[in-house]
N, C-alpha and C positions, 0 to 999 in steps of 0.2 A: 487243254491238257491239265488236269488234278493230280499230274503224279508229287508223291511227296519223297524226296532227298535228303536222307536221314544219315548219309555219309557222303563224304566229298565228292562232288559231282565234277568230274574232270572231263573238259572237251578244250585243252589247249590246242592252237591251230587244229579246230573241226573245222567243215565245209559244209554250208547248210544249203544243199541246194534248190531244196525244195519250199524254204521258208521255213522258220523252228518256231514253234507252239510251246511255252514253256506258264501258260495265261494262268493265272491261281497256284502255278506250281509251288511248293515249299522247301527251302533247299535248307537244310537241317546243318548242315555244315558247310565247308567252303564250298563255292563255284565258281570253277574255274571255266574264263572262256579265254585265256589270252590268246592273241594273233587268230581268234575264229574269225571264219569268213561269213557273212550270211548274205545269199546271193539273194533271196527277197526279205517278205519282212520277217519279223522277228515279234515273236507275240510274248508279251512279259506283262502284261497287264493283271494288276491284281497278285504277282508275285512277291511270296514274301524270303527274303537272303536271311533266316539268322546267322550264319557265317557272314566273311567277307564276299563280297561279290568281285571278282578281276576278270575287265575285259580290258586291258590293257592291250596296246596294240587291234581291238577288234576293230575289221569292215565290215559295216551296213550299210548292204547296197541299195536296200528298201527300206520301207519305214522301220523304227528302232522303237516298239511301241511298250513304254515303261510305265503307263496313264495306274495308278495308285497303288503302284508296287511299295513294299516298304521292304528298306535296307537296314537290318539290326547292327551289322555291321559294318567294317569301310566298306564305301561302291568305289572300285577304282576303276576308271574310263579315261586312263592317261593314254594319250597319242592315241583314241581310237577316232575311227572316221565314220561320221554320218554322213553318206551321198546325197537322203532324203532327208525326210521329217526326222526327229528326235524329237518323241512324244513322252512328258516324263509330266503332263499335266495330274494333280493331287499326288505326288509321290511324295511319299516319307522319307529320308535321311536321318537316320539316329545315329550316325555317327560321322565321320568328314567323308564329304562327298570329292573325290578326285576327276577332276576332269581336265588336268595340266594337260594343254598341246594338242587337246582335243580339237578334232575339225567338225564344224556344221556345215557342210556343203546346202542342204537344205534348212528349214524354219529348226529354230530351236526351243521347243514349248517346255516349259517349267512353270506353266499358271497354277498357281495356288500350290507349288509345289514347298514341302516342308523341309529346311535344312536345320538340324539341333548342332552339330559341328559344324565345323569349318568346313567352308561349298568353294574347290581349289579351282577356279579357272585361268590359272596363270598360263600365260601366251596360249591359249585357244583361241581359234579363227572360228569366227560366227560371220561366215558367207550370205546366207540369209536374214530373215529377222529372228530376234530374240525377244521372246516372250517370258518375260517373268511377270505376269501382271499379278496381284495379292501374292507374290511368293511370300516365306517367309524365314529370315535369317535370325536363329539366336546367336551363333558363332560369327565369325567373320563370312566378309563373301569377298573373297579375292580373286579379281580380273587382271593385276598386274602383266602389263605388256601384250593382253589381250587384242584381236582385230576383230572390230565391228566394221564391215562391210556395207551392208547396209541397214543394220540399226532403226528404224525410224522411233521407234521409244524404247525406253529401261525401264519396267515398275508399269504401273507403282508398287515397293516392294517396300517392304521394313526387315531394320537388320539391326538386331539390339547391340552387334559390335561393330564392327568397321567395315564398308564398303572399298577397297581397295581397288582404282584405277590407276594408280601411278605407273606411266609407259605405257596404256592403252593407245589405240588410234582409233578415231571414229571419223570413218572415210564418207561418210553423208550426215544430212542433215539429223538430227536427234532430239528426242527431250527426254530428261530423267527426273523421274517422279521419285524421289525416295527419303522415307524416314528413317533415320540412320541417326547413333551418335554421335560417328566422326565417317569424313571423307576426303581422302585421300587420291588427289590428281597430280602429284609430283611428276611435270613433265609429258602429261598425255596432250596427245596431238588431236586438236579436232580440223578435221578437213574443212567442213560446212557448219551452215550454222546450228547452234547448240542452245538448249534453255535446261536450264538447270533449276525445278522446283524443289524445294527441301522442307525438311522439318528436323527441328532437334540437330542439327547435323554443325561438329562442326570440322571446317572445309579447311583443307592445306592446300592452295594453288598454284605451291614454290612451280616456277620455271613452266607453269603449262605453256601449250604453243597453239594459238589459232590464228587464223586472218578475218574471220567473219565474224558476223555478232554474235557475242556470246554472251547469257542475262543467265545471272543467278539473284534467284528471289527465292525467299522466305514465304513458305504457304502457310496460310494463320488457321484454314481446318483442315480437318483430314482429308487425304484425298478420295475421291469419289470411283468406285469399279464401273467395269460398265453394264454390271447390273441397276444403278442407282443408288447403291448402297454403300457409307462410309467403311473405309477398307479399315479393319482393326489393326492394333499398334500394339499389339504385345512384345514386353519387355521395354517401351519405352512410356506407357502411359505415367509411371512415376514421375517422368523427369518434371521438375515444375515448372515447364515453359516450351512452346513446339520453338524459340528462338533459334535464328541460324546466325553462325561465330563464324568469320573467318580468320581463320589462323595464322594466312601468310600469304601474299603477292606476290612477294620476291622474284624477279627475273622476270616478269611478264610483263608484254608490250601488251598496257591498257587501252589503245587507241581504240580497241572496239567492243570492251568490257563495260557493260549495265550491271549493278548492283542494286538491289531494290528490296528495301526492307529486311538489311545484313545490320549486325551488330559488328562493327568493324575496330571497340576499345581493346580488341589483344593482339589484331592485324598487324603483321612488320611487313611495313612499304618500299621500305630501301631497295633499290636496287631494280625498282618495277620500272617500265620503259614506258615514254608516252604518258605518264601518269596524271599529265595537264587535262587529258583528254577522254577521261572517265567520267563517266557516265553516275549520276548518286541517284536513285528515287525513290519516295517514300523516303519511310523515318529511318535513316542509315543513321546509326550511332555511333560514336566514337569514345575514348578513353576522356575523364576528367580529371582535373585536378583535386589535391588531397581538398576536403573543403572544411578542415576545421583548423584554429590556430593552435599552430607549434610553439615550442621556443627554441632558437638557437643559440646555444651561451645566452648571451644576457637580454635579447631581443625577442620580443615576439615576429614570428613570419605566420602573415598569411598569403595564400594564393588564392586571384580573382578568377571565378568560375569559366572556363573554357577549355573548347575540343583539345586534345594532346591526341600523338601518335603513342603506340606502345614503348617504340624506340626512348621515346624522353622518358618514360614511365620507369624502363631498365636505365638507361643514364642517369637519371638522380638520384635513384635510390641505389646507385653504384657508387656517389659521390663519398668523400671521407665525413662529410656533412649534413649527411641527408638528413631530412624532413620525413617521421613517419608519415605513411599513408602511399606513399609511390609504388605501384606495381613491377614486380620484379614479370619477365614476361617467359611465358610457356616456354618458348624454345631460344636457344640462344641467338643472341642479336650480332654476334661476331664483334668486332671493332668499330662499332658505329659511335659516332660525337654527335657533336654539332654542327663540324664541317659539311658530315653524309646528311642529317637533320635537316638543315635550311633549304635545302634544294627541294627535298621533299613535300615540305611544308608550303614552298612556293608554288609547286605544280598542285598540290589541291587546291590553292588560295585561289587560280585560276580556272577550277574545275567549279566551282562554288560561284564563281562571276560567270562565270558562260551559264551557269542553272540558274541567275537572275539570287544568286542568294548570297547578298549582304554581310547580312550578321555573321553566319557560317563562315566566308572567306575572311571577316574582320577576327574571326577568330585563327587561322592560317597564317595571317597578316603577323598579330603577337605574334604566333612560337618564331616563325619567318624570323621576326627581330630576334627572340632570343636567343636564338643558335646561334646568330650573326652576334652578339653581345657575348657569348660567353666561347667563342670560336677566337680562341687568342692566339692558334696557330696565321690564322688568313688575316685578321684583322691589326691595323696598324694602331698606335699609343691615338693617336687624333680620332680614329672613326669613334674606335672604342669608347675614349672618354664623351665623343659626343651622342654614343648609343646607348651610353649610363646616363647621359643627361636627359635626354630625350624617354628614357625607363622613367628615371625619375621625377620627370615634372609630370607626366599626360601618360604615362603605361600606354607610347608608343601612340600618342595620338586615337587610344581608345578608349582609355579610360576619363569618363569627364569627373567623376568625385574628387581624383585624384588630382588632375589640373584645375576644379575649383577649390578645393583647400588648399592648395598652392595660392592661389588666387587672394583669398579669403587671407590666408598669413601676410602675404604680400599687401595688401592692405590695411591691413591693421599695421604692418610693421611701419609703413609710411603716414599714419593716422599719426603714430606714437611720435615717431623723429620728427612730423612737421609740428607737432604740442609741444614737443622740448629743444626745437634747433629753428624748424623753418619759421614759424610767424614772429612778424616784429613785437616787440612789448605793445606799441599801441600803432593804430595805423597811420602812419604819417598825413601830415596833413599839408593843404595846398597854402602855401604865401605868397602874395602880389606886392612887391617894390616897383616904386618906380620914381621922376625928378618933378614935380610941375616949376617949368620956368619962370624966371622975375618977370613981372608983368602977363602974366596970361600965357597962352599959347597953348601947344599938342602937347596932351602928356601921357608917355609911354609908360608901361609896367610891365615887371618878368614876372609868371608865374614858374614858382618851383616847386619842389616836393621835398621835404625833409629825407635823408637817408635811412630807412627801418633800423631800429634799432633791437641790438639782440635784447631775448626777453630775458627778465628778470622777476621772481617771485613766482606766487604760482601760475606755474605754467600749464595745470592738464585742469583745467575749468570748463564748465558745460560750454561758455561762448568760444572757447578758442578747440575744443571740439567739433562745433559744429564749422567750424569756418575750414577745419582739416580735413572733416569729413567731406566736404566741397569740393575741394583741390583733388583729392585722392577718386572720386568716382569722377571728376572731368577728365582726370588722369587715364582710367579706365577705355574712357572711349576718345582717348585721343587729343582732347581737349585742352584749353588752358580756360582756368579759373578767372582770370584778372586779378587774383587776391594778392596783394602787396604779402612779398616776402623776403627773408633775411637770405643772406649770398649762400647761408646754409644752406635752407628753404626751396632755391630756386636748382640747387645741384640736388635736393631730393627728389623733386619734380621732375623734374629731365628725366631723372631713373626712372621713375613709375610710369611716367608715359614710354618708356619705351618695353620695360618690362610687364607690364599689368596688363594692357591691349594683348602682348603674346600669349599669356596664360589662357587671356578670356575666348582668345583663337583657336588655342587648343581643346580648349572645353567645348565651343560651337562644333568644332569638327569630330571630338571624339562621339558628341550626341548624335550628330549626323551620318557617322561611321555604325552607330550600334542600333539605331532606327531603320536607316535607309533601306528597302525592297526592291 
């Protein structure tokens, strides 16, 4: 049918019982179908709306065939019902595409279909599958509280605004292909398992809900149609990176959550369940420390390179004292410390030890300590001062610089005191007395040692250096020297061997900590 509608075409509740032919038509002004019935198919291929199009409330009880109609203005298809097909493959949308509360009883095709506004399918049931393969979104594409039924793929689809699932349910198995720059699953339920490939996209996964495995990975090229052909990416080929962000965790039990090559430095974890038991693969990134020196009042502060959560990123740079360089983070973190902090930090520390990955968990391990260090609600005056000490000698049994310039002071400090306290002025030396009897006979002799005496003059000369320097690395590994020394001398000693082997402990361990595979 070529007829052309050059004023308002009105068929509210019409009844088409013969199937309606409307294929190329032109509808010049509104047309109106709402509450039509069409008892077979419905032929709209190649029709162009410059009005609105309203088939609100319509039933199609045959195919709904829309294949490269263009809509100049709004299509509104709220609450209407597809029995069958809903064929809307190459269709244009030049303006928001309404499909709220719509039902797909049968396939719902939108391949390579064009959306320039907002494409509304909030709570629409897609009973069938859904086809959006190459669609393509410059507005938003809202699914909020949507039912996919059965689903088996989403996309691949590009949507230069936001993809909105928050409150969908996807009651079978799925995979969603889509280049987007933000996505939005606040709370959708997946029944079965789910894979989630992305680009550019980044992900808000507050409170989703699944039981089965669910992997979101980062796709590093375009996805491919099943023509063989890279599906183009307009409106996001600017962005300088296909990287995928996730946004947020929050609320969700990770027991059965893969991540696999996410950028996870603006991710808030708080609050996520199971979170021991997440799954990292590929190069999953996380937030760093500022890396260049500050000064604090009268001190310089640095911080040593390692993974942080977002959470600490907004707690320091919340502090009255902060340290530029801390990330203030996207959304707000609510009341999080360090108390919510350490628990977090421990369940990745073990998620990093189960993936065989060391260094990663030894970085866990720090923030672990410092939430517990600066958590002075939980923490009592003893732990405390001994998780300041334990900061300060060895950065928590990780850092070996740190516990060997500890090390390194600590011996010179006792190089110094054994030069000017511990050696005697000269080494004493050994005397034999003894009686021989009148007339011959056994004659006995005592050997003794003169008592050290304190030094006097100078005292820091290259020999009584090197005799210090002796005592101090025997001291080191535990050792006694035999080097005669003053009561001074021998109370320095005692110190260094019990203090210098600790340091040297923590430094074997912190190297073994930040090596070990």
């Amino acid at each position: 049918m070529w007829a052309t509608f050059e004023r308002a075409a009105r068929f509210e509740s019409a009844t088409f019982m013969d199937g309606a032919g409307f294929a190329s038509a032109t509808f010049t002004g509104m047309a109106w179908f709402e509450s039509a019935t069409f008892e077979r198919a419905a032929w709209f291929e190649s029709a162009t709306f410059t009005g609105d199009a309203k088939f609100e409330s319509a039933t199609f009880t045959g195919d709904a065939k829309f294949e490269s109609a263009t809509f100049t203005g709004n299509a509104r298809f709220m609450w209407a019902t597809f029995e069958r097909a809903a064929r809307f493959e190459s269709a244009t949308f030049m303006d928001d595409a309404g499909f709220a509360s719509a039902t797909f009883t049968g396939d719902a095709r939108f391949r390579s279909a064009t959306f320039t506004g907002d494409a509304k399918f909030e709570s629409a049931t897609f009973t069938g599958k859904a086809w959006f393969e190459s669609a393509t979104f410059t507005g938003d594409a809202k699914f909020e509280s949507a039912t996919f039924e059965r689903a088996a793929s989403l996309g691949p689809l590009v949507c230069a605004g936001r993809v909105q699932l928050s409150g969908a349910v996807f009651g079978g198995p799925v995979t969603l292909l889509l280049a987007t720059r933000r996505l939005e699953c606040r709370r959708t339920r997946w029944s079965a398992t789910a894979e989630l490939r992305l680009r550019y996209a980044t992900v808000d996964f507050a409170h989703a809900v699944f039981e089965y495995p669910l992997t979101i990975a980062a796709e590093a090229s375009p996805f491919v149609l099943t023509d063989g052909g890279p599906m183009a990416e307009q409106g996001l080929g600017g962005a300088p990176d296909a990287k995928v962000r996730m946004a947020s965790l929050r609320g969700v039990d990770a027991a059965h959550l893969v991540l696999a090559d996410v950028d996870l430095s603006r991710c808030l974890f708080t609050g996520t369940v199971h979170l021991d038991q997440l799954r990292l693969e590929g190069a999953c990134t996380f937030a760093k420390v500022p890396s260049r020196t500050a000064w604090r009042r009268w001190r310089p502060v640095r911080f040593t390179e390692r993974r942080t959560l977002a959470e600490e990123h907004h707690w320091r740079a919340s502090q009255p004292a902060a340290v530029p360089g801390w990330n203030v983070a996207e959304f707000s973190t609510g009341r999080v410390g360090p108390a919510q902090m350490a628990p977090v930090y421990r369940a990745l520390r073990k998620a990093f030890e189960d993936g065989k990955n060391e260094p990663g968990a030894a970085d866990f391990y720090y923030g672990e300590m410092e939430m517990r260090r600066h958590d002075r609600a939980n923490t009592t005056r003893a732990e405390h001062g001994l998780l300041n000490g334990y900061w300060l000698l060895s950065g928590y049994g990780l850092r070996a610089s740190r516990a060997l310039g500890w090390l390194a002071a600590a011996m010179l400090v006792t190089i110094v005191l054994l030069m000017g306290f511990g050696l005697p002025k000269d080494d004493p030396k050994q005397e034999a007395t003894g009686t021989v009897p009148p007339g011959g006979g056994k004659v006995t002799f005592e050997i003794d040692k003169n008592e050290p005496q304190n030094p006097t003059g100078d005292r820091f000369s290259g020999q009584r250096f090197e005799k210090a320097l002796n005592v101090t690395l025997n001291s080191v590994v535990f050792r006694s020297s035999g080097q005669d020394l003053t009561t001074a001398g021998t109370y320095i000693e005692m110190t260094s061997r019990v203090t210098e082997p600790i340091l040297l402990g923590l430094a074997v361990l912190a190297v073994r900590n930040r090596v070990k595979r």
